[in-house]
C-alpha positions, 0 to 999 in steps of 0.5 A: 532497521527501516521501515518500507511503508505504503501510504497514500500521499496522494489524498485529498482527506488526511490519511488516519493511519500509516500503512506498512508493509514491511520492515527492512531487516538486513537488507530483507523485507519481512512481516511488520506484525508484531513490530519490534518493541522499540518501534511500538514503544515510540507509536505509542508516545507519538500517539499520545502525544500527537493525539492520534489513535493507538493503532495510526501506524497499521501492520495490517498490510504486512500481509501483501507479502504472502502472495508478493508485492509488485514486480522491482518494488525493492528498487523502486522504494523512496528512502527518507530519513527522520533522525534515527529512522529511516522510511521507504516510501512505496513508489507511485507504481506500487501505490496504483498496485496496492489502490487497484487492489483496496478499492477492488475490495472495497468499492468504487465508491472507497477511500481507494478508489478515490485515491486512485483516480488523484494518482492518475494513472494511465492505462498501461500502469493500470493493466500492470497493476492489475496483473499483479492484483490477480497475482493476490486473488485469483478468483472469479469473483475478484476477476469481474469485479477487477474487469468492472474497476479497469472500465470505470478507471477508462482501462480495457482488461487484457488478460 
């Protein structure tokens, strides 16, 4: 079993908590809640004894799945071993994804939004990304607000 995780690598705090995804079960993404008991058993010692919070790897956004995650995210995962586990890192693609739409959500002023301005990321990758936040909210509200982040992040919304 592997875990395919989405984690900002890109900012310039230390992130407190991974983020994942999804778990890899034969080949198959499927939700990270609740993660299996060998799994939990092992975030628990690190934890403990690194210190960290009980919660630091995250299964909260298991939930992208419910909607869909970006269009050739499978394809795109960057496999990493650590002895006997196996992580799947979310290409830079799904990362922009996946910070359009938190720092929607959360301001421009976010954790977020700051990460996705260290990613960069050139106008087209923005507009792509956005298509797929919509994908996830389709509301009126989300859209202006969705419009509103393209233009500080220099993208022009085209939908």
């Amino acid at each position: 079993m592997a875990a395919a995780c989405c984690f900002s690598v890109c900012s310039s705090d230390p992130t407190k908590d991974l983020d994942v995804v999804a778990l890899l079960k034969d080949g198959v993404l499927a939700t990270a809640k609740p993660l299996p008991h060998g799994l939990s058993e092992a975030v628990a010692d690190v934890g403990e004894a690194l210190g960290l919070a009980t919660n630091w790897l995250n299964g909260g956004p298991t939930s992208l799945l419910d909607f869909g995650l970006p269009d050739g995210f499978e394809e795109r995962m960057i496999r990493k071993q650590f002895g006997p586990l196996t992580v799947h890192i979310a290409a830079r693609f799904d990362q922009i994804c996946f910070k359009l739409y938190a720092a929607v959500d959360q301001g421009p002023h976010s954790k977020h939004a700051s990460d996705l301005r260290l990613l960069e990321p050139s106008e087209d990758q923005l507009t792509r990304a956005a298509d797929w936040c919509r994908t996830h909210d389709p509301s009126e509200g989300f859209s202006l607000m969705l419009e509103q982040a393209l233009r500080e992040f220099g993208a022009r919304d085209d939908s």
